[in-house]
N, C-alpha and C positions, 0 to 999 in steps of 0.2 A: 548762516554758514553751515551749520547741522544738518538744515534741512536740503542743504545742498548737497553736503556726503552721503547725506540717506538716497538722495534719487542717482548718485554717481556711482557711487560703490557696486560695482558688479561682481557676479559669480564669473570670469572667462577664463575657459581653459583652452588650450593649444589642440589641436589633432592625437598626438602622443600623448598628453595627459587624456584626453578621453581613451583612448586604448587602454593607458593604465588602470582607470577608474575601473573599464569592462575586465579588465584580467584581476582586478581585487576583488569585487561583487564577485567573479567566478571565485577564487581563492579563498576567500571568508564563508563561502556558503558550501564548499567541498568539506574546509577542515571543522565546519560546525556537524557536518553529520557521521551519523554511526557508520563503523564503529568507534570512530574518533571520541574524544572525549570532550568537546571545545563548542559543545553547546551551547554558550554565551552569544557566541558570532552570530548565529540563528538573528539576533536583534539588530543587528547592523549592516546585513550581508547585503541589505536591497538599497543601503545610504545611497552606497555608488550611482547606483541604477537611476536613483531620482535624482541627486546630482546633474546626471548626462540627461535627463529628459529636460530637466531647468535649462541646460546650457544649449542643448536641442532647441528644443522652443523657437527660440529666436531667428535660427538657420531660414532659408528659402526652404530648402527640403527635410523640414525638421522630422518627417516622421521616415521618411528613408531614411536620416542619420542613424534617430532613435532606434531605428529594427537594426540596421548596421551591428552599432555595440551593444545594444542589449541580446542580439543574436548570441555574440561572440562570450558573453559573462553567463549565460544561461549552458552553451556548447559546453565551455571549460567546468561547469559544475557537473553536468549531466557524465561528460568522458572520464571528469577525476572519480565518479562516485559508483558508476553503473560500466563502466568499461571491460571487465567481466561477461557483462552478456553476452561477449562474439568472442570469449577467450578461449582457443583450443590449446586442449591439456594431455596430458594421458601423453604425448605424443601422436593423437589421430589427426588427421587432413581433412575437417569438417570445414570444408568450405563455407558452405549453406549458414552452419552455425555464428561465422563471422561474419558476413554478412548480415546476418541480424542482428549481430551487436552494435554494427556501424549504420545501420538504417536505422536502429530506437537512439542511439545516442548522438544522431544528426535530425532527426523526425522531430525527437520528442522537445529539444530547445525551440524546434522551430513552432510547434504547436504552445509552449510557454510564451512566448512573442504575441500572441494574440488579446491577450487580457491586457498585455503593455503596452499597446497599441491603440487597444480602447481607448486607456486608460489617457496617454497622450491626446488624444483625439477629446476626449469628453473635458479633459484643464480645459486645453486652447477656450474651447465652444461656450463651456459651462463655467469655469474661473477653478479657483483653486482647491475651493472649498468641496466643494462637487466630486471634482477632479481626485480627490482623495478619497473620498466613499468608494467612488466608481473602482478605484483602484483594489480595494479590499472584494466588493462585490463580484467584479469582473474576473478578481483571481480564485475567488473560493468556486465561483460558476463553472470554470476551467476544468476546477479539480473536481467537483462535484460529476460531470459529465463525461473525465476522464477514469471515472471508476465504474461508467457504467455501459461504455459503448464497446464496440466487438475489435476494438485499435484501443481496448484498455492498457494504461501501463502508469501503476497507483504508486511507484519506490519510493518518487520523489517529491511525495503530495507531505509542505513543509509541515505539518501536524506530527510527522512523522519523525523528524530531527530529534526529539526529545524522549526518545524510544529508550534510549542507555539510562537514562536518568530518571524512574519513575516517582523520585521523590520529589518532581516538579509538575505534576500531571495526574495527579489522583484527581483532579476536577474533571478529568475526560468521562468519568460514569454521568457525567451533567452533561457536556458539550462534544464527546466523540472529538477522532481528531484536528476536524475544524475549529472546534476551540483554539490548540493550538495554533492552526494556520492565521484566525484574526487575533489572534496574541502577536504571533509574529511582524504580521503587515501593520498593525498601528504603532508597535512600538518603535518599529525603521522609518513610516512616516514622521512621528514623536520625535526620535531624535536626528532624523535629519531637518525638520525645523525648527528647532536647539541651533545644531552646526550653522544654518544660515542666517538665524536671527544675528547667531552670536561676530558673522560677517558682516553683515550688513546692516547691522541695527546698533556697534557696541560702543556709540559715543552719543546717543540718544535715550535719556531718563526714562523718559515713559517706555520706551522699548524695553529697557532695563529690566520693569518691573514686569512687560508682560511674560519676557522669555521668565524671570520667577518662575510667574507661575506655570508657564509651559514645563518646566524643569522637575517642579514638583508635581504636575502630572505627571509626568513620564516617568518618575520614579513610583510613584506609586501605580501605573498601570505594567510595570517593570515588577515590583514587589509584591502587590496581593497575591496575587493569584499563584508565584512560590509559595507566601507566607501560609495560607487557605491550603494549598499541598502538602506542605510539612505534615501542619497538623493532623491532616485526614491521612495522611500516611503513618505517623509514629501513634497511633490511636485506633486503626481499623484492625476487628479481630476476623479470622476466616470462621466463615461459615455453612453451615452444611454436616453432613451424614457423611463421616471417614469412609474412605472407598482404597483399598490396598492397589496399587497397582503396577508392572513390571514393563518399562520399555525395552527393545531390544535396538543395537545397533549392528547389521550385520557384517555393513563394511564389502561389500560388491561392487567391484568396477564397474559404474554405468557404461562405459566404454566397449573393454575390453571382453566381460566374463557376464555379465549381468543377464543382456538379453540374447549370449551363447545358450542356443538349445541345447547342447551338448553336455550344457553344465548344470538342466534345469534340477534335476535329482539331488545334486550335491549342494547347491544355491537351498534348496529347501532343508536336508537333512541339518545346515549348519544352522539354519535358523533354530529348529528343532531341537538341537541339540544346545544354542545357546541360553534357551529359552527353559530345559529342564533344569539349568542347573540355577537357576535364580527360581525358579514359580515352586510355592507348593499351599500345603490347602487354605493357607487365608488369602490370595491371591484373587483379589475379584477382577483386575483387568490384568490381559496382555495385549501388546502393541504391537506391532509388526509396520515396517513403513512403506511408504508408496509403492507400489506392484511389486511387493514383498514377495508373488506366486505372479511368476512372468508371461506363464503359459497361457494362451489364449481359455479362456473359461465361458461356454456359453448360456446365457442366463437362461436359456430356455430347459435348459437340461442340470440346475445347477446344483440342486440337492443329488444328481447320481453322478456327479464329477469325484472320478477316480482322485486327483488330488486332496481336495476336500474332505473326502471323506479319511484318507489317510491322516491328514491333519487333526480329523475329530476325533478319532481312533488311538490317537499317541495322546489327547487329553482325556481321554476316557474316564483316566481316575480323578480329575477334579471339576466336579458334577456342577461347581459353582462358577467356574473361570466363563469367562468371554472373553474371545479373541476377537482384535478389531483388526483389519489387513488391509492392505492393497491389494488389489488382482487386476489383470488385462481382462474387460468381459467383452464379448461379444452380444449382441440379440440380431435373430434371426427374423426376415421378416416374410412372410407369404404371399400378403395381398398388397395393403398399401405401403410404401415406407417415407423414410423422412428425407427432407432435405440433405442431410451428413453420409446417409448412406450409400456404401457401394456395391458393386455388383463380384460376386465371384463364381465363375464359370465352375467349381470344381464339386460347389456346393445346389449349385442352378438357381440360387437366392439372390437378395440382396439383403444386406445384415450393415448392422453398427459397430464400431471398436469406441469405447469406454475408459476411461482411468477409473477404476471405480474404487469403492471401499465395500467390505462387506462385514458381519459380525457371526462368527461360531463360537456356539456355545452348545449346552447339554442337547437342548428342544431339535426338532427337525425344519424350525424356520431357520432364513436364512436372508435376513431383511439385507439391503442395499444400497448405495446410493454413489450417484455417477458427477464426477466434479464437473461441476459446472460453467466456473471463472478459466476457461483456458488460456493459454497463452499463447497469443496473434502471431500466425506464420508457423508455430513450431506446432501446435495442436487443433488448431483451426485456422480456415480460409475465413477470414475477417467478413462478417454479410454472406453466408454462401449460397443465399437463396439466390442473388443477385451476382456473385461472381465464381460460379460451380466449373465453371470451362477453365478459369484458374487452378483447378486447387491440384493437379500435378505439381504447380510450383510450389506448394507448402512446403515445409522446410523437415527433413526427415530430422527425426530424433526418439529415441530409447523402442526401435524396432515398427512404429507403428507410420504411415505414412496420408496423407490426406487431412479433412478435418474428423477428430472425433467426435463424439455425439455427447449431448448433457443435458440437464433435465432443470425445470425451470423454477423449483422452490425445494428449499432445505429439507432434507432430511434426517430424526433423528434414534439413533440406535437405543431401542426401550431393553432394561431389563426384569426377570422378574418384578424385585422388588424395588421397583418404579423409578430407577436412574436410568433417568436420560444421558445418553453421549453425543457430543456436534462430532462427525468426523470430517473433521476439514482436511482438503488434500492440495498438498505444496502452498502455490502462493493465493491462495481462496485467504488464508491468515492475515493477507496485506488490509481484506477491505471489511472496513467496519460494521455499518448500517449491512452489508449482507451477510456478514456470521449473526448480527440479534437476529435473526428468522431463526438460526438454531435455536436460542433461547426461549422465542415463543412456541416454540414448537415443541420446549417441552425437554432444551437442552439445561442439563448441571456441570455436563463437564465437558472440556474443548480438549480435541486430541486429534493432533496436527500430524498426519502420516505425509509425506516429504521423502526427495532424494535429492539433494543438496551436491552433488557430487560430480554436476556436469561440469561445473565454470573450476574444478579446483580451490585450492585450498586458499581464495580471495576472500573480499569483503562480501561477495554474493550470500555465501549461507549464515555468515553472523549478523548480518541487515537483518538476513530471514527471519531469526531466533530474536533480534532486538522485538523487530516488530507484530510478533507476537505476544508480547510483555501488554503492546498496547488493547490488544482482544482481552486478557484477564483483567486490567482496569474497568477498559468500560463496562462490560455485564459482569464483573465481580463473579468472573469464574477460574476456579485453578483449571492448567492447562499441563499436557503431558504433550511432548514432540517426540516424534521416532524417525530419525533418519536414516535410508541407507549407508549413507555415509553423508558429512559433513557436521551438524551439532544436534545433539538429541538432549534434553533435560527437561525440567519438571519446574513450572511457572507457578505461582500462589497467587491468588486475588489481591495482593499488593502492585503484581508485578515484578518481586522479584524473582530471582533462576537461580534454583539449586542442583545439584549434580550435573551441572555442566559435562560432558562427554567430549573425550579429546579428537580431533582431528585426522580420519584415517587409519582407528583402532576399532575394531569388536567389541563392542560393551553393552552391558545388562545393567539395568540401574534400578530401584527399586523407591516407591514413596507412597504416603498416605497422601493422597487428595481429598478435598472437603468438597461435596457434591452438592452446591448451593443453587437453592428454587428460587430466591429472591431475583425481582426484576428491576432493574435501575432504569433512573431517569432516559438515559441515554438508548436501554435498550426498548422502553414504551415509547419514545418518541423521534426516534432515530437522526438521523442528518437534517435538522430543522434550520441548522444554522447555513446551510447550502442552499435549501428552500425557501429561505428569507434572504440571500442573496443574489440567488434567482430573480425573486422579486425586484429587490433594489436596481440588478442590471436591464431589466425590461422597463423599468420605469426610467432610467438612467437615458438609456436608447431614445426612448420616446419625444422625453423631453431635451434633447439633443437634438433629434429630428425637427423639433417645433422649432427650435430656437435657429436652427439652419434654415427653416424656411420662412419663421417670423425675427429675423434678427432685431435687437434691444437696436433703440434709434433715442436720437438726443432732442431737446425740445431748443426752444430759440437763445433760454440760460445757457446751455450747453450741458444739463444734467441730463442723465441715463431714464429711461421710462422702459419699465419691466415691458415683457410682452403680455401681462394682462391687461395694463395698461390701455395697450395700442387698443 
């Protein structure tokens, strides 16, 4: 009779329960992420999801259902967390700008569907066991590919969820934030095979004792890897050569005042003037944030730039300061030019526009370096080798129009005596594996110049600042952020943030950073865990493909004969 309720006992839900299941998996996985504080859910957010593939399954069209709701659980996560991207503020009529909030945040669920679909696909074919590798494999592949192609968009890659709380992630100097993201997929697999044993199995002994031990798996795949965090957290000392340094906040409407030529003089004096009244001679950095100097700047002529030199001019008397900044740069080209580049009749060239970073200080160098991870539609034509007849439809934003130009390995700001700076610009802090090139390149400290200030006073710029907490973990580097406006503050190789800066005020903030050369596991050997997933989904694939064309066949007992068998 037992063994009767074991093969009777089904998971069956109604049409409206599967709806619910998809608006909870969206629900629990909105309110697990930053800046929320319910990081727990992170563990269960994906129950749902498997759930409805179980109850899919069986359907005629099980994998149109499965895309159905899992479409609809991934949508509600994406619009509750990232819905800001199309938020127009200020009061301005940036069409263009909402529009690209409503394209990433209906695109980008639909691009998460892909790995769930695998993943569906490879149970049925493969069984269960498979079926759930494929599952971890197929999603890290996702993410891994989604940080690196020209339709990048890394917010909601789940490693990331655990950005508020880095008392649970100091193992990321090991595993980067893919660790997290297979922390999270086993332990949802984990405990929704708990939930279903504990249905379908909970008047059967032997079942009894295997869900045990499932249970105590899953606490303990649940537990270490906090318990291993604590410790490396309440125990790690900073390290490195004290470096003084001064953020500035200057609080510019991107909007309104920012890229008004009309204002460029006074835009600079306030900086200026914010900046004398915190810096003086033990001051080894100042900060200045994303095209902190709005004015088109051209690299070809950049040491006799009438601005610049004004700015070096008013540091004059602190021989040892380095300024890091944002500028608008141009390069002018003569002969051949690049793909990014356009033409202007006024100048008879064709030239590049840049978000760049630069560094003045005493010396008459004046090193560079142009961000490179833009953001699709609003800074670049996504491939523009291949769709350059598009790129009028880029999406204008903070004065510049087209795709801008960027350079293809890190670069970092040396000083004298031999500190390196990463200067990373805006969301370049989102991706891991590409800020270590700072590191080897000879970076000690991360200094995030940023203007936060387009989407308002949302979740947008405190996401920013969480997950930068995750970049001082993994290379165990203190980090300094300077925003125009939105949060600026000063990160420690723990990952925590001190001097938080308020929202839509002017501030100066001041801190000793520890300028550490040491290289962590994570930044000698980068995303291994994405490239070991990589692997598993091609081998996944493959032997998917055999098995669809060598289907498992039964002998005259009626037992199953592998396909090596045959």
């Amino acid at each position: 009779m037992l063994l009767l309720l074991k093969e009777e006992i089904k998971m069956t839900t109604s049409r409206n329960q599967k709806y619910m299941l998809a608006v909870a998996s969206g629900m629990l996985l909105s309110l697990a992420w930053p800046p929320l504080p319910f990081f727990p859910l992170l563990f269960v957010g994906f129950v749902p999801l498997l759930w409805l593939e179980d109850v899919c399954s069986s359907s005629k069209r099980s994998a149109k259902n499965f895309f159905g709701y899992s479409y609809l659980a991934l949508l509600i996560w994406n619009v509750l967390t990232t819905w800001w991207v199309g938020a127009t503020v200020f009061g301005t009529k940036d069409i263009s700008t909402a529009l690209a909030g409503v394209f990433a945040n209906t695109a980008n669920p639909l691009l998460m569907c892909i790995p769930l679909l695998g993943f569906h696909r490879t149970k049925k074919r493969l069984g269960e066991r498979w079926g759930y590798v494929s599952l971890v494999a197929y999603w890290i592949t996702f993410e891994f590919i989604h940080l690196r192609w020209d339709l990048t968009w890394p917010w909601l890659t789940l490693g990331n969820g655990f950005a508020k709380f880095p008392q649970v992630m100091q193992w990321y100097e090991y595993t980067g934030v893919f660790g997290g993201t297979l922390w999270i997929l086993v332990s949802n697999i984990l405990i929704y095979e708990l939930i279903r044993k504990k249905i379908r199995n909970a008047a059967l002994p032997r079942d009894i004792i295997k869900r045990k031990e499932l249970l105590y798996t899953t606490m303990g795949i649940l537990l270490i890897p906090i318990i291993i965090s604590v410790s490396i957290y309440f125990t790690y000392e900073e390290e490195g050569s004290p470096q003084e340094v001064v953020v500035i906040q200057p609080n510019i409407d991107p909007y309104n005042e920012k890229f008004n030529f009309s204002t460029l003089d006074q835009q600079l004096d306030k900086l200026l003037k914010i900046s004398n009244e915190k810096i003086d001679a033990t001051t080894d950095y100042l900060v200045w944030p994303e095209t902190a100097i709005p004015q088109g700047i051209f690299l070809n002529d950049l040491t006799e730039d009438k601005t610049l030199k004004k700015v070096k001019n008013f540091f004059i008397q602190y021989p040892d300061l380095k300024l890091i900044t944002g500028i608008n740069a141009y390069k002018r080209y003569y002969s051949d030019h690049t793909a990014t580049a356009r033409y202007a009749e006024n100048i008879n060239s064709w030239f590049d526009a840049f978000n760049s970073a630069i560094q003045l200080d005493s010396s008459d160098r004046i090193p560079f370096y142009h961000k490179s991870k833009l953001v699709p539609g609003v800074e670049q034509m996504p491939y523009p080798q291949l769709f350059k007849i598009l790129e009028p439809l880029a999406i204008r934003m903070g004065g510049i129009s087209g795709s801008l130009g960027k350079q293809d390995h890190r670069d970092v700001f040396q000083s004298s005596d031999s500190i390196g700076v990463a200067p990373m610009i805006c969301y370049e802090s989102v991706y891991g594996e590409y800020s270590t090139e700072y590191v080897r390149r000879g970076g000690d400290l991360f200094f995030v110049i940023t203007n936060d200030g387009w989407w308002g006073n949302t979740a947008g710029h405190k996401q920013h600042l969480q997950y930068a907490r995750l970049r001082s973990i993994e290379a165990r580097r203190d980090l300094a952020q300077s925003a125009n406006t939105g949060t600026s503050a000063f990160i420690n190789q723990r990952g925590d943030i001190s001097q938080q800066t308020e929202w839509w005020k002017p501030a100066a903030i001041e801190a000793t950073l520890y300028a550490n050369e040491e290289l962590t596991f994570y930044v000698k050997h980068g995303d291994y865990i994405g490239r070991a997933a990589i692997f598993i989904t091609v081998l996944s694939i493959v032997y998917s493909l055999l098995r669809l064309f060598f289907p498992l066949r039964k002998n005259a007992a009626g037992s199953i004969i592998s396909v090596e068998k045959i």
